[in-house]
N, C-alpha and C positions, 0 to 999 in steps of 0.2 A: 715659477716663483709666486706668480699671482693666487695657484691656489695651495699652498701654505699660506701666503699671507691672509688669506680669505677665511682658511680654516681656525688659522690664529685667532684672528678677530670673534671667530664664531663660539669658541671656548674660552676666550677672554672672561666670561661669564662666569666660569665653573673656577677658573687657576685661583691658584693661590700663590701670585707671582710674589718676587720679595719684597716688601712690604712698602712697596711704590702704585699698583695698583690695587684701590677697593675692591674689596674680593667680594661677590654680590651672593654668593650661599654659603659657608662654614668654612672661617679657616680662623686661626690664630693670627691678628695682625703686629706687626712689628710696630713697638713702642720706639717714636722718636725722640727723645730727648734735647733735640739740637733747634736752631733758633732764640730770640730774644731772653736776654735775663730778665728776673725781676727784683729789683731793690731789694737789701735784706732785711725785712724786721728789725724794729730799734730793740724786741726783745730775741731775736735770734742767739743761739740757737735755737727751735724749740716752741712749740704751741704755748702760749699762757690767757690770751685774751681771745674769749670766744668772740667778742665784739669787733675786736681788730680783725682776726679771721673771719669775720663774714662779710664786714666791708670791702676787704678784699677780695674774696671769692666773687662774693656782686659786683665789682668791678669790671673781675675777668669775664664774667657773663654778658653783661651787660656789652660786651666789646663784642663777645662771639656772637652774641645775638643780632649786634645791629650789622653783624658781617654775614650774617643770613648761612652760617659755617652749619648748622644744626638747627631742625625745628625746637626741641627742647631739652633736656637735660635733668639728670641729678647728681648731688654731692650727700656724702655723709664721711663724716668722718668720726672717729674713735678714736679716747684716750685714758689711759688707764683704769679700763674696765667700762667705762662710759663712753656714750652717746656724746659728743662733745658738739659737731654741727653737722647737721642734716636742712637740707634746701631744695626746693624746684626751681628750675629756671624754665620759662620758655612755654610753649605750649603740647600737651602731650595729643592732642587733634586739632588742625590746625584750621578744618572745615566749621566745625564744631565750637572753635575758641575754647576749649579746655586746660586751663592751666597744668604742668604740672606740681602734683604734690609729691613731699617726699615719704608720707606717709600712705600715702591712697596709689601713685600711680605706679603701677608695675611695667618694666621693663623685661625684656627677653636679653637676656646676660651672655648664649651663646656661650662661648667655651670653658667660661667661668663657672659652668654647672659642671665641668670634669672636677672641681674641687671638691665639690657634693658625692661622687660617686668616687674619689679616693676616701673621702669620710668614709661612707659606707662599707669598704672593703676594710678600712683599719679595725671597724666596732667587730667584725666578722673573726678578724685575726683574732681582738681581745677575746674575743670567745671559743677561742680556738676552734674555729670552725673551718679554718684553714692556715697554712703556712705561707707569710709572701717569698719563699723559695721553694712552694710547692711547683709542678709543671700542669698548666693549666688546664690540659688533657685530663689529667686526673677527673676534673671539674665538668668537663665541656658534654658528656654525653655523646651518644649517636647521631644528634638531627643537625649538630654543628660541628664541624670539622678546620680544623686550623691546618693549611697544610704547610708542612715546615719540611723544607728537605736537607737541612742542617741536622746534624747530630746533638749540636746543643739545644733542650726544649727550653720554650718558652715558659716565664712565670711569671708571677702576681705584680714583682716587681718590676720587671721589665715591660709589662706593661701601662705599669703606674709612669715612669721613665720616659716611655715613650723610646724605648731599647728594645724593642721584642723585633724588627728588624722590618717592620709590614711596610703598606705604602699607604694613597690614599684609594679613593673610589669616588667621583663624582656624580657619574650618570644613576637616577634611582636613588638618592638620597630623603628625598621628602613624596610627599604626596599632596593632591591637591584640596584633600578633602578630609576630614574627619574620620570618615569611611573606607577612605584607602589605606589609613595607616596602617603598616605592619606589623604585628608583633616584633618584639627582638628577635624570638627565635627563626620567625620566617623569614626576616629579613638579613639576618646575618649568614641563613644557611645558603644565601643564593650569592651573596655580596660582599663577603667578608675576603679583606686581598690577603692573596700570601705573603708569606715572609720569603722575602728576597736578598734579608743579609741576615749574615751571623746574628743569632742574637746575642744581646748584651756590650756590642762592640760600638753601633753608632747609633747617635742620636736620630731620629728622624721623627717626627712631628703626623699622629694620626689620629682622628676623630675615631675612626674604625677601631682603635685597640683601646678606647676608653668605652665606646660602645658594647665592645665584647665584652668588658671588664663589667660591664653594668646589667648584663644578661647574667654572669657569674657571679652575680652579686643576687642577680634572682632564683639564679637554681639556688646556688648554697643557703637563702635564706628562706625559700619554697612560700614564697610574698613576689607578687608584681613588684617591679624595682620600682614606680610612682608611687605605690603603698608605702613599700619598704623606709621610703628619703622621708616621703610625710611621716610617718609614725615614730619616726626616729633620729630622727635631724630636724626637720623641719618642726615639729610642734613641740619639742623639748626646748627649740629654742624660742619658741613664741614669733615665728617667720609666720602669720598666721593668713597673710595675705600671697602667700607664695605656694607655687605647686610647679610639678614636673610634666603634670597632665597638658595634654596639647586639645584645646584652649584649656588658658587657665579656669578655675571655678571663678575667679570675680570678671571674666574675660571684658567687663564693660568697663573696666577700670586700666586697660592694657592700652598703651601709651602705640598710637598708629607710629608704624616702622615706614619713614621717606629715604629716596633718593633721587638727588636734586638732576634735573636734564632739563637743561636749555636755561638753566639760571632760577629755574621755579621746584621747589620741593614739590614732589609725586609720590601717594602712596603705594604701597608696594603690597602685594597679596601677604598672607600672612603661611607661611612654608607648617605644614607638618612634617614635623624629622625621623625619620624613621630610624636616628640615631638619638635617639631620645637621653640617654643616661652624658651624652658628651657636648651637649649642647640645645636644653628644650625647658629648661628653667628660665619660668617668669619672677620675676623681683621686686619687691620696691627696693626704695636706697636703704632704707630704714629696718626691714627685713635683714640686708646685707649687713647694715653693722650689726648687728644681733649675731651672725658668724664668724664674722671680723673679731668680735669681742670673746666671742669663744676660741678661736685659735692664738687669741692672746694670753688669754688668762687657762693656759693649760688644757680646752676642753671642756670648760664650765660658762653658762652662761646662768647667772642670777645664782634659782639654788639646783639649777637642771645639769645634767652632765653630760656630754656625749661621746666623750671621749677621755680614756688618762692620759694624763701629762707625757709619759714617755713618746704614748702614738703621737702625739701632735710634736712632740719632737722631732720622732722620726719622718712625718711627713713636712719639716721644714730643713731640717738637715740633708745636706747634699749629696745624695749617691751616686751619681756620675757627672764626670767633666771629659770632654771632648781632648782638653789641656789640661795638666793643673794650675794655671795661670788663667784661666776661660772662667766663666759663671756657669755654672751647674744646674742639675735639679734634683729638688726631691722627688716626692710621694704626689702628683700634682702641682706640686709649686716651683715655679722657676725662679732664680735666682738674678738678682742684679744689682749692680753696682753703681750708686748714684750718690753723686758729688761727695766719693768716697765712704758713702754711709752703705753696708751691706740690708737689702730690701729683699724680699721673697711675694711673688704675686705670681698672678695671671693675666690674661688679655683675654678678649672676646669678641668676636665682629657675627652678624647673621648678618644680611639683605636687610635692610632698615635699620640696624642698630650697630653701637658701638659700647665696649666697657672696660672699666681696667679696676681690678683688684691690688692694692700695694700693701702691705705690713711690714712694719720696721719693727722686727720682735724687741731690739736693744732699747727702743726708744718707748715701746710700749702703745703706738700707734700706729695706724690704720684709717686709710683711706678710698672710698671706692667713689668712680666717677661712671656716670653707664649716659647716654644719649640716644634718640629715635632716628639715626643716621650713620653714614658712614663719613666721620670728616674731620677725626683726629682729634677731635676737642679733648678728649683723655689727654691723649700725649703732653697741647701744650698747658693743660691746668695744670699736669702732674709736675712740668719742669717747672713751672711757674712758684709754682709752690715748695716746692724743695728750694728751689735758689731764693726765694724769701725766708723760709724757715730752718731749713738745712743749706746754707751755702756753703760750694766747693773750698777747700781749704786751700789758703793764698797760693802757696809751693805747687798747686798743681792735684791730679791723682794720681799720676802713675810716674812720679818721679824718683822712686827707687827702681824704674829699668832704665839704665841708661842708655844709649842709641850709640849701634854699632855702623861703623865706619861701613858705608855699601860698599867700598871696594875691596874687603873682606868676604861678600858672599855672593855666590853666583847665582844672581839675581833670574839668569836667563831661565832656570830650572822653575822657576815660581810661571811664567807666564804662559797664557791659555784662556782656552773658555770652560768657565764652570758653572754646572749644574745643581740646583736644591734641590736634593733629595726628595722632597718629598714633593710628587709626582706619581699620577696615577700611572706606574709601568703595564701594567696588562689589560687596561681598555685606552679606546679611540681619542680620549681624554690626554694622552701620551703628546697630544699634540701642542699643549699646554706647555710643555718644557721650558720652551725657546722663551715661555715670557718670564722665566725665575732662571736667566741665563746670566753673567754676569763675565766681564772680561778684564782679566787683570794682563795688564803691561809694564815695562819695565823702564824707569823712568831715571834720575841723575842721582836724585836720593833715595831711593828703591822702589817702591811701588806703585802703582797708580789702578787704582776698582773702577772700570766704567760698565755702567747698564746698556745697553741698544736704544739709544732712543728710539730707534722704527718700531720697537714694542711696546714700549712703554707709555702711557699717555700723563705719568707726570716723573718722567726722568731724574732720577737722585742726584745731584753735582757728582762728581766725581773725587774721590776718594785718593789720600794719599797717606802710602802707608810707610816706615822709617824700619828699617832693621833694629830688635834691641835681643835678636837670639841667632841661632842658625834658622831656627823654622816659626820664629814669631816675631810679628809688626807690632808695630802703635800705630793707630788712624793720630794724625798730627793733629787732625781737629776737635777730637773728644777725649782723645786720651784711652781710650776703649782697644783689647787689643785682639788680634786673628791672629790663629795659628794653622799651621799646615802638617800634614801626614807624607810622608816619604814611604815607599813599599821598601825591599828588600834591595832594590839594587839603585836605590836613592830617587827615584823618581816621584814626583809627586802627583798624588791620588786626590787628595782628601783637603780644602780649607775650610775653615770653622771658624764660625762667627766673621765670616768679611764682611758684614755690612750690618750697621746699627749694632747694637746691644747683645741683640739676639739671639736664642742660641737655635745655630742652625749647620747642618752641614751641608756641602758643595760637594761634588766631586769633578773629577776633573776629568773633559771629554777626549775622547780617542777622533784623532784628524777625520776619521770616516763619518763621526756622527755632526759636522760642523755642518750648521743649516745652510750657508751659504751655496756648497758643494750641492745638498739634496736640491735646493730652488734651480741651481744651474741643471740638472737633470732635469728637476721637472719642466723649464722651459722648453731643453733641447728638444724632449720629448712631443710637448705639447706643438710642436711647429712640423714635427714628422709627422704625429696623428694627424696636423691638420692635412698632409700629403696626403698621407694615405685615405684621408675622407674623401680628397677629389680623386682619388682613384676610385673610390665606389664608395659611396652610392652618388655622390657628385657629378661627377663628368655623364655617367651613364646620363641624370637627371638632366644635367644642362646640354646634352646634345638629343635629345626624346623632346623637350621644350622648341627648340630648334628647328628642327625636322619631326615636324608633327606626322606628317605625310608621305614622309620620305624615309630611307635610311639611314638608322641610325647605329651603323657600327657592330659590329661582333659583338658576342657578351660579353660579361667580363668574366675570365677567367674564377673557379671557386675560390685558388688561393690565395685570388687579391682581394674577392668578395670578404675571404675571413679576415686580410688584414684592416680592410675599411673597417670592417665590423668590429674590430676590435681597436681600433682610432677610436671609431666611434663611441664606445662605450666608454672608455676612457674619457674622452671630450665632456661628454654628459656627465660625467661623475664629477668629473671637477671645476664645470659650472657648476650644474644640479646642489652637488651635497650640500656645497660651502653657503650656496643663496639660498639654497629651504629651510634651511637652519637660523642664519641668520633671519630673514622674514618669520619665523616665527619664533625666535629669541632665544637666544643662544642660553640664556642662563636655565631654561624649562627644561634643559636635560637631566637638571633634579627628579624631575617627576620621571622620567624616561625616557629611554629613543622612541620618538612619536612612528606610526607606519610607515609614513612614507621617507625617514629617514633607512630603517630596513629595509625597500623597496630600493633606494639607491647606493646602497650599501651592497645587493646584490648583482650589482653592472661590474665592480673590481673582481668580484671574484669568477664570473664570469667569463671577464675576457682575462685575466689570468689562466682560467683553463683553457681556452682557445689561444696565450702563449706558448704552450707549453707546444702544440701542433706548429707554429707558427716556426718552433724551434727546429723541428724534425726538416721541416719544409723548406727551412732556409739552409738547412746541408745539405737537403735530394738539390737544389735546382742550380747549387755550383756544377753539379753534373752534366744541367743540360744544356744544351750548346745551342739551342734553340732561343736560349736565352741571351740577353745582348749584357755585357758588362755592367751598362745602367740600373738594367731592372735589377740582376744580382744582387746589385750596391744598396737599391733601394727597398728593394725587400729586408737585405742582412740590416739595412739600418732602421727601416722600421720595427723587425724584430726583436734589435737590441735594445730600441726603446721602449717597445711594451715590458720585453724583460725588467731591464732598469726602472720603471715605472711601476712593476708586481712587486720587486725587492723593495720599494720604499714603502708601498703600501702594506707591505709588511712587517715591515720596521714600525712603524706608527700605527699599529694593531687596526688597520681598517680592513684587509679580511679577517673571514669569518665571525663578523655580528658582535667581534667584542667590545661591549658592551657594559 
């Protein structure tokens, strides 16, 4: 158990757990909405006074700042075509005292820039330069290969969707330098995951498939996709301080990215991403509403256009739900429902920074909030703000479902532990799972969501869910609802959206993959290797020490020599791996598996070959009689635990170097 638990910790760095731990390289963080109200405007519903709205925004800064929540911050907001309030809070260098501004300081927006590279595929379509029901292949060339071993191809849309069925890829994401960066095309042809579900069928959450999308966006336009955004997005809308280039051109204006340890902000190197089109856009706030404004008003910003009115439709309007009772998404934008007002945005998180993207097209505004940290200030300025401006209506939101009787539905079929899909399945990264695990139990009124706290280092309350369908809950606390998938013979596979807003799918674990069982192996194991160590090279050693002079014993036998030696190797791999990683920072397997990770990376596969002998060897010697019962016993059982110990490491892609 200790090393799972070791390993855990060691990729902590890389997961992109459910949105309870800060994810320290590129993931989509979960918007919280839950926590304190704030008073409603005497002119609620509804922005009117820029005055009153920025007293109050200064307020809520003013609070987060003296809770040291974020070194600094920005807001802009947008309303009806306009620039309505833009602000800095806080300091964008904190060495330095550099205020920020909302006009000068650029932020790194993170996955906020997949919005930018859905722009860019829609101007593509208007020009028919392609179909978003084309299959991508069409598109992709030789030097980049999508392998899909599904009959349905993948398309524009389903990538837009984040439906094209792929997963994620942590290790080899960034680079540490200027110089290492990848091209898209080299980088995708080595690191692009497959697709591992149907397409079109479930949502799953990937950097990688808006990355591809953004290389497709450079052959079809046969322009660098940094060119392509600038020349066409970015200076039509007069974003004149913004770029995709990693640094940016004003890079002395880039607002240092902290994360706070031991109670003190620390700055953070700065990642080159070698998924550049999904998250590598620097910003200011002020830049932002200039897009913000264009996705309001049709596609036009001033007298510039980047779009017509239908595409910016069609990239706000909803093409898949998990439920039809769920929040959807479009073309980039995710959908959400707040204090029953329908909103469409994005979220952002990189290693130093945070952002959230919101437009309420009904309302005709738009608000973007970004920070030089990971620590949630988006979340509570967004509620904050809604529940002054937009407050929840008295009756409730979801009080046209009414709550069904639990002892109408058999509740026992819901319960289990379930997995977020999105997780790197085919590298060592796989080991991440366990921290976007979540366990639902069956409680007097129906359900109950609880996280592990042994994973989690800021554990979500627990969740309680009310029947108001056969296969759909209320959370009692938000009002927010999850649904669940049943396969054919009524068992459930699949729940969606169980925790926050979010849209996300789970699926539901098979008994054999339950980490408990795997740790209880790996202990057994690890207490036989350590047997079999002092059968050799141990004992040999401590009886040579002993009797320096004298003698010391027969040799040992070859084929207890191999089982030592295969304790052994095992032993070292699961101190070794999980400590040289950790000592040198779990989250740097961005840049790659460093040597001497591959150096020990090569002891599993090793002594998995020398199981396989192990195997042969433990049938010949029930044979011989020469043998006493004990040894038999203790041979067959050290055998079964190297076995048992190759199968896991199997399972968790640690042989063969995947990577």
């Amino acid at each position: 158990m200790g090393f799972l638990l070791a390993m855990l910790l060691t990729v902590a760095a890389l997961a992109k757990p459910a949105g309870v731990v800060p994810p320290s390289i590129e993931a989509e963080p979960a918007l919280d909405l839950g926590g304190a109200s704030a008073p409603a405007s005497p002119t609620a519903p509804g922005l009117g006074d820029r005055r009153e709205l920025s007293d109050f925004i200064d307020g809520l800064f003013d609070q987060e700042l003296a809770t040291q929540t974020a070194p600094g911050a920005a807001v802009a907001v947008v309303k009806d075509g306009e620039l309505f309030f833009a602000k800095g809070y806080g300091y964008a260098d904190l060495e330095r005292q550099i205020p920020v501004d909302a006009d000068k300081t650029l932020f790194r927006v993170a996955s906020i820039s997949k919005l930018f590279t859905a722009t860019a595929t829609m101007q593509l379509q208007e020009q028919k330069l392609l179909d978003l029901d084309d299959t991508v292949n069409r598109y992709l060339g030789d030097q980049v290969q999508l392998e899909n071993p599904f009959d349905e191809p993948v398309t524009f849309a389903q990538l837009l969707t984040h439906t094209d069925g792929s997963t994620k890829r942590r290790i080899g994401l960034a680079a540490r330098t200027e110089a290492e960066l990848q091209p898209l095309q080299t980088y995708l042809s080595n690191h692009l995951p497959p697709i591992v579900y149907p397409p079109g069928e479930l949502f799953s959450y990937s950097s990688h498939s808006i990355a591809l999308l953004g290389y497709l966006v450079e052959r079809i336009a046969g322009q660098p996709f940094v060119d392509y955004v600038n020349e066409h997005i970015l200076q039509p809308l007069a974003m004149n301080r913004s770029s995709f280039a990693q640094p940016p051109p004003h890079v002395d204006d880039l607002a240092t990215g902290y994360q706070k340890q031991g109670g003190q902000f620390k700055p953070v190197p700065y990642l080159y991403l070698n998924i550049g089109p999904a998250a590598a856009l620097s910003a200011t706030a002020t830049d932002m509403a200039h897009f913000m404004i264009a996705q309001l008003q049709g596609g036009q910003y001033q007298n510039n256009r980047i779009l017509q009115p239908e595409s910016v439709a069609a990239m706000q309007r909803i093409h898949f739900r998990s439920h039809p009772q769920l929040p959807g998404t479009g073309y980039g934008f995710r959908e959400r429902r707040v204090n029953g007002l329908s909103t469409v945005g994005h979220l952002g998180s990189l290693r130093g920074y945070s952002s959230s993207l919101t437009l309420m097209p009904d309302q005709n505004i738009g608000i973007f909030i970004v920070s030089n940290s990971f620590s949630g200030v988006h979340s509570r300025v967004l509620k904050q703000f809604f529940d002054r401006y937009f407050p929840p209506p008295v009756d409730g939101t979801a009080a046209d479902l009414p709550a069904v009787d639990p002892a109408e539905v058999d509740l026992s079929r819901f319960v289990g532990t379930y997995r977020d899909l999105e997780y790197p399945r085919h590298t060592l990264v796989k080991l991440s799972a366990p921290l976007s695990h979540i366990v639902i139990r069956q409680s007097q009124s129906g359900l109950n969501i609880q996280t592990p706290s042994l994973f989690f280092r800021y554990p979500m309350p627990n969740s309680q869910l009310e029947p108001v369908g056969p296969l759909l809950f209320r959370h009692r606390d938000d009002g927010t609802l999850t649904a669940f998938e049943a396969d054919d013979e009524g068992h459930i596979v699949y729940a969606y959206n169980p925790i926050f807003a979010k849209m996300a799918t789970f699926s539901k674990i098979a008994w054999y993959e339950n980490l408990w069982l795997h740790a209880a192996v790996v202990v057994a194991a690890a207490f036989l290797f350590l047997s079999g160590l002092w059968v050799w090279p141990l004992r040999p050693l401590w009886r040579r020490l002993r009797n320096r002079a004298g003698h010391t014993g027969p040799p040992t036998p070859l084929v207890w020599r191999m089982a030592g030696g295969v304790s052994m190797l095992n032993l070292i791999f699961v101190i070794g791996f999980p400590l040289s990683l950790w000592l040198y920072g779990g989250w740097k397997l961005a840049y790659g598996m460093p040597w001497f990770g591959f150096a020990l990376l090569t002891l599993p596969i090793v002594a998995t070959v020398l199981t396989v002998a192990m195997v042969a060897i433990a049938i010949w010697v029930y044979g011989q009689k020469e043998w006493s019962w004990a040894r038999r016993a203790h041979y067959s059982l050290l055998t079964l635990a190297a076995v048992g110990f190759a199968v896991l490491m199997g399972y968790w892609n640690i042989l063969g170097y995947q990577v």
